[in-house]
C-alpha positions as CSV (number, residue, x, y, z in Angstrom):
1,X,0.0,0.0,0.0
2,X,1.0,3.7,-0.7
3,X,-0.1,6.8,0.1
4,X,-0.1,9.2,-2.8
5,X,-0.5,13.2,-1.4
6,X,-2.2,15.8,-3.5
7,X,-1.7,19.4,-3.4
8,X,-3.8,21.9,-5.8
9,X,-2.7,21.9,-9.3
10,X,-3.9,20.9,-12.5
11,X,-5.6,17.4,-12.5
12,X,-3.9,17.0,-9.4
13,X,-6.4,14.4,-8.0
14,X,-7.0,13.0,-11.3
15,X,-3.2,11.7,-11.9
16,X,-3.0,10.7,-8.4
17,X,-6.0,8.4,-9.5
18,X,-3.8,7.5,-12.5
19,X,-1.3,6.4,-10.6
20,X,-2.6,4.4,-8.0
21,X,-2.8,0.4,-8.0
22,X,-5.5,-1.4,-5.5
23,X,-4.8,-0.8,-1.5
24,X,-3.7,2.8,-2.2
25,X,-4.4,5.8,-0.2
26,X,-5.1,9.2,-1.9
27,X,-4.6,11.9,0.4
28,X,-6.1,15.4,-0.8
29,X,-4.5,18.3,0.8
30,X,-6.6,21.5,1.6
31,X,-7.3,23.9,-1.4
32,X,-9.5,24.1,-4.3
33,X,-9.3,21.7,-7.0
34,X,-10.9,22.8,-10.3
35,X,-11.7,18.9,-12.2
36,X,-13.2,16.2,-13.3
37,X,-12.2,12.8,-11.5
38,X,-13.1,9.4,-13.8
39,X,-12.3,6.5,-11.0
40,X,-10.3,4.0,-13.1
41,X,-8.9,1.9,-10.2
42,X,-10.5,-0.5,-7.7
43,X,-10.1,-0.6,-4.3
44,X,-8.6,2.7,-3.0
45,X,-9.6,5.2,-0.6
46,X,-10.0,9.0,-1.5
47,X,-9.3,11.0,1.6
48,X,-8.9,14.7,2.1
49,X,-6.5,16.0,4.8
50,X,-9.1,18.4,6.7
51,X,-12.7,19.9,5.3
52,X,-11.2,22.5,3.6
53,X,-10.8,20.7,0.4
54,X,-12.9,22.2,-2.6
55,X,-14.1,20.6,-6.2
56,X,-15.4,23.3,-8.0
57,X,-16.5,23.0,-11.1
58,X,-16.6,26.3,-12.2
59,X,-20.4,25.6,-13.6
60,X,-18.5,23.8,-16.7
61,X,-17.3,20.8,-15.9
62,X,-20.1,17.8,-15.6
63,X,-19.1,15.5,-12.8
64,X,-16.6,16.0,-9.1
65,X,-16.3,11.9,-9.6
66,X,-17.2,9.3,-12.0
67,X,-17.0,5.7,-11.3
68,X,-18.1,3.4,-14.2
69,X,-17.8,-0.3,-13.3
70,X,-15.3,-0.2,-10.0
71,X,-15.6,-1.6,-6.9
72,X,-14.1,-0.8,-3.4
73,X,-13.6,2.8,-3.9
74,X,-14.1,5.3,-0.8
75,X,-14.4,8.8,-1.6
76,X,-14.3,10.8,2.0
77,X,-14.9,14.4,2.8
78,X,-14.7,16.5,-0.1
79,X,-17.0,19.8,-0.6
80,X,-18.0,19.4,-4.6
81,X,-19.8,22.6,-6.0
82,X,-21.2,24.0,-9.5
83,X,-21.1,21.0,-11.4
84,X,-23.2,21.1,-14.6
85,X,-24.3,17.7,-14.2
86,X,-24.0,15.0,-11.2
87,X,-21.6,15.7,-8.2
88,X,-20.9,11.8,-7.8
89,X,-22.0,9.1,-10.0
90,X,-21.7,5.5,-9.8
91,X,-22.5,3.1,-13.0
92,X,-22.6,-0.8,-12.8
93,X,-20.1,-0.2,-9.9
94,X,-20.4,-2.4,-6.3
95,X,-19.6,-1.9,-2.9
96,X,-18.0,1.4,-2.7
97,X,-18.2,3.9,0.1
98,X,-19.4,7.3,-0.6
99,X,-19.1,9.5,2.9
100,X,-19.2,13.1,4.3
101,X,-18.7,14.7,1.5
102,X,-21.1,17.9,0.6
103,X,-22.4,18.3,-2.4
104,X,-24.0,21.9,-3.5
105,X,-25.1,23.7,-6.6
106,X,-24.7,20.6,-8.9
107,X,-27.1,21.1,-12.2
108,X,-28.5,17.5,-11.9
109,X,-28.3,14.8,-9.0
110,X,-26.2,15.1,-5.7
111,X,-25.6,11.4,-6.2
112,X,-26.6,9.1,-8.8
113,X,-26.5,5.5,-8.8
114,X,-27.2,3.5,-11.9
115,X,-27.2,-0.5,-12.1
116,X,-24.9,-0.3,-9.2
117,X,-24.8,-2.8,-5.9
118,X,-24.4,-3.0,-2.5
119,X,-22.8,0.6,-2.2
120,X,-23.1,2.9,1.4
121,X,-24.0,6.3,0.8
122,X,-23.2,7.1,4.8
123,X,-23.0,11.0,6.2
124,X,-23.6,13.2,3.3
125,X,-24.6,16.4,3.2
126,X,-26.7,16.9,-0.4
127,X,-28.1,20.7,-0.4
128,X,-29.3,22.7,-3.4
129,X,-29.1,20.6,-6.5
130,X,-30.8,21.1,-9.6
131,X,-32.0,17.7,-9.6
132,X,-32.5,14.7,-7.0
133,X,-30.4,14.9,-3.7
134,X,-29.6,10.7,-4.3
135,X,-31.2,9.3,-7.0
136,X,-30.9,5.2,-7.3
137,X,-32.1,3.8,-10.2
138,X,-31.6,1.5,-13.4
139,X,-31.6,-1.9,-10.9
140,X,-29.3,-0.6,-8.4
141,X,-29.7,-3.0,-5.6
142,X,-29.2,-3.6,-1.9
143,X,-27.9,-0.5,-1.3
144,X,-27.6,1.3,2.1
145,X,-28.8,5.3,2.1
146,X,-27.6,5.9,6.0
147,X,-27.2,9.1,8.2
148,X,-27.5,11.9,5.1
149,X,-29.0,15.5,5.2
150,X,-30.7,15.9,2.2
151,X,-32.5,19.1,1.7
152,X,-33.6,22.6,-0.6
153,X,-33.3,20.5,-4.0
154,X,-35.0,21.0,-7.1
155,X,-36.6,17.8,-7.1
156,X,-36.9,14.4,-4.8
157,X,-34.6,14.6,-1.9
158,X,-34.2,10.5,-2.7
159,X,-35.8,8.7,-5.3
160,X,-35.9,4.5,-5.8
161,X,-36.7,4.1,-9.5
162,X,-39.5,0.7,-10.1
163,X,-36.1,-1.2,-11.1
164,X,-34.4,-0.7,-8.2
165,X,-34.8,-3.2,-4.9
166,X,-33.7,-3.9,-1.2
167,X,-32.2,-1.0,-0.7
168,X,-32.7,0.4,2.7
169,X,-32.8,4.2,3.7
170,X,-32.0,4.7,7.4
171,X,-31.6,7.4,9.8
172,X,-31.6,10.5,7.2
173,X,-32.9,14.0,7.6
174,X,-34.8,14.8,4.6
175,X,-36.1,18.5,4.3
176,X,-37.8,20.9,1.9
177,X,-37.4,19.6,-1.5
178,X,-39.5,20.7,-4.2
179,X,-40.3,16.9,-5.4
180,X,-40.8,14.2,-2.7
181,X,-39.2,13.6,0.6
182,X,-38.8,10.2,-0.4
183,X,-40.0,8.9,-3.9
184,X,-40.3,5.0,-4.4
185,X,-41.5,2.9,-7.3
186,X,-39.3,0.0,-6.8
187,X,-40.0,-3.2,-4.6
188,X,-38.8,-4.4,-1.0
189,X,-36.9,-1.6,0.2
190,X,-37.0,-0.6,4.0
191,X,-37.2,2.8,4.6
192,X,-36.6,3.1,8.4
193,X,-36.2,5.9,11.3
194,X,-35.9,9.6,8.8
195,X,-37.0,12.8,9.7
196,X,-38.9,13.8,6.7
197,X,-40.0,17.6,6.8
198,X,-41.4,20.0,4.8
199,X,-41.2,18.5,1.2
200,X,-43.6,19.7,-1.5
201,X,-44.7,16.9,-2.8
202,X,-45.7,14.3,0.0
203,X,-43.0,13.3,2.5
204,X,-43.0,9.2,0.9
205,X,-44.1,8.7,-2.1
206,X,-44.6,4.9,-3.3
207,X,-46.2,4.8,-6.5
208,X,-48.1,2.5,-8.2
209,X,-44.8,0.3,-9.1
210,X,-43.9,0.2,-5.3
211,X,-44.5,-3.3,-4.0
212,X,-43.7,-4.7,-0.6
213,X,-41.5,-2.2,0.9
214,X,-41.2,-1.7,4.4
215,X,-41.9,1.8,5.9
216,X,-41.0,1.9,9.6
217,X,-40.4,4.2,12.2
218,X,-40.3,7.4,10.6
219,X,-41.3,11.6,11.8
220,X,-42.8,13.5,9.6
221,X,-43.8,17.0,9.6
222,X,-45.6,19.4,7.4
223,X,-45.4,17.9,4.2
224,X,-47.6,18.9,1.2
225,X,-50.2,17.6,0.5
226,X,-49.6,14.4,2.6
227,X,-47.2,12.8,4.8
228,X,-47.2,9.5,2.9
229,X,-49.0,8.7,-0.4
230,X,-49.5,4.7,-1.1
231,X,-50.4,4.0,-4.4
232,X,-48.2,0.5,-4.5
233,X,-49.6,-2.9,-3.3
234,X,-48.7,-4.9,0.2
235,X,-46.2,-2.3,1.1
236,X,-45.8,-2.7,5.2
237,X,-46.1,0.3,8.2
238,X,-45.0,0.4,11.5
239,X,-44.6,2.8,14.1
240,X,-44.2,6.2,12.1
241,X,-45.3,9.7,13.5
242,X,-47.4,11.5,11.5
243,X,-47.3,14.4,13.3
């Protein structure tokens, strides 16, 4: 294992990526870091050196991080603004670890997850977007959605597209989007213990695609015009307060 350290300069992070081989730490020092990063090894870890590490996009660039078919990647702590399209995205890529970073003022998703598996989305902050705070969709499954704030975007604060199952969403604060707190059309997904406040349109979702998911244990508060919207078939509550 080595540890490769990054200070600011031009695709800094991106030939530290280049260089790396699996079991490699990339160490990000503080600064601002204006690219693109395409993940082309498995297996590393991503790190930044304090939270004063900036990937700004200068609202040209489309994507802070793209992984296409990779697996064991961490990405940790980064701030990732004006992006024209996603901050992260993950396609046909399993078991990576996407955690505390913020993502702000992206054009489209905070996160995006496309036929990818068993990934943990853990401690994110997703704020502003001009799409979906986490979108997971295209058969991603059994992927965890753990411990994120979510809130003030365009659209869904996390949507489960109708090809997507067992994912579970635990313990996030979902607040004031424009679409959905929580928008699902897939099947068997546990959506357990959020705060879900203020979203525009209904605080969950499940739509007519939205079979045997598990909603449990969740607050709710002033959501428009209903807390929770069922329009699926044998989906499952417990416990939530529908205050």
């Amino acid at each position: 294992m080595a540890i490769i350290t990054v200070f600011p300069g031009t695709n800094a992070i991106q030939n530290a990526v280049n260089m790396a081989t699996p079991g490699d730490v990339i160490l990000v020092n503080e600064g601002v870091y204006n690219e693109s990063i395409t993940i082309t090894t498995n297996n590393i870890r991503i790190v930044t050196s304090s939270r004063e590490v900036f990937l700004d996009g200068n609202n040209t660039l489309a994507n802070a991080f793209i992984l296409t078919g990779i697996t064991g990647v961490e990405i940790n702590r980064f701030n990732i603004a004006n992006y024209t399209s996603d901050g992260i995205t993950l396609s046909n890529s399993d078991f990576n670890l996407i955690t505390r970073n913020t993502i702000t003022d992206v054009g489209e998703d905070g996160i995006d997850l496309e036929s990818s598996v068993g990934n943990l989305l853990l401690k994110n902050k997703i704020k502003n977007v001009g799409g979906t705070g986490i979108e997971i969709s295209d058969s991603s499954d059994n992927n965890w959605v753990v411990d994120n704030k979510v809130r003030d975007n365009t659209s869904d604060g996390i949507l489960i597209t109708d090809s997507s199952t067992a994912n579970g969403v635990f313990g996030n604060l979902i607040v004031n989007n424009n679409g959905a707190g929580i928008l699902v059309s897939g099947d068997f997904n546990i959506v357990e213990r959020n705060k879900i406040n203020d979203n525009e349109n209904n605080g969950i979702l499940l739509q007519a695609t939205a079979n045997d998911n598990f909603i449990f244990r969740n607050k709710f508060d002033d959501n428009e015009p209903n807390n929770i919207i069922n329009n699926g078939i044998d989906n499952n509550f417990m416990r939530n307060n529908l205050d």
